[in-house]
C-alpha positions, 0 to 999 in steps of 0.5 A: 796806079794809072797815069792821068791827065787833066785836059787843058783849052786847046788839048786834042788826043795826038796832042795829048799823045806827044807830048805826054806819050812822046808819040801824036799816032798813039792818040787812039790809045788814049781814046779807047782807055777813055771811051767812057767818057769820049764819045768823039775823039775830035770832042774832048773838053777842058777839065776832063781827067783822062787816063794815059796809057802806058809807055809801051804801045799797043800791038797792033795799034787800034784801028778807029772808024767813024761811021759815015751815013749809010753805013751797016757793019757789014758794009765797014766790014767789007771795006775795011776788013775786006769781008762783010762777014767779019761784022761780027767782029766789029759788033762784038768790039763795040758793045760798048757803044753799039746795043743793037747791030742793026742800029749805028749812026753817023759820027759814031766812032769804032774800035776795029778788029786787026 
């Protein structure tokens, strides 16, 4: 049976993280198992019952992204990636919160190909 935790007042991700997982940088981890009900890692409330991971890290960790106004995924793509033709990639990863490749906004966060 998954582990979880219930968020407290004052509890970020990396918090969560270190001190359930020992390790603050596995905090995205927690995000995409949640990505549910966390659109935002930087807005997580009291009360919300979160799923941990497990004890071994994933490989290669997830890389998150918040898209900033004016981006397209090709243009992440090619920043990120260091090839706009790569998008795809990012939209597929993504379906869960992107419905059209032509529409994402700013705030949006993520999930990244490695």
């Amino acid at each position: 049976m998954p582990r979880t935790y219930t968020v407290q007042p004052g509890d970020t991700l990396s918090g969560i993280a270190q001190h359930q997982l020992g390790d603050a940088s596995r905090w995205p981890e927690i995000f995409l198992l949640n990505r549910s009900i966390i659109r935002h890692p930087d807005r997580i409330s009291p009360g919300q019952v979160l799923t941990l991971p497990g004890d071994t890290p994933m490989q290669p960790p997830p890389r998150i992204y918040i898209v900033r106004r004016g981006d397209t995924l090709s243009a992440i793509a090619q920043r990120e990636l260091g090839d706009a033709s790569r998008w795809p990639e990012i939209f597929e990863r993504n379906r869960d919160v992107i419905s059209d490749p032509n529409r994402i906004f700013p705030d949006q966060v993520l999930v990244l190909p490695t």
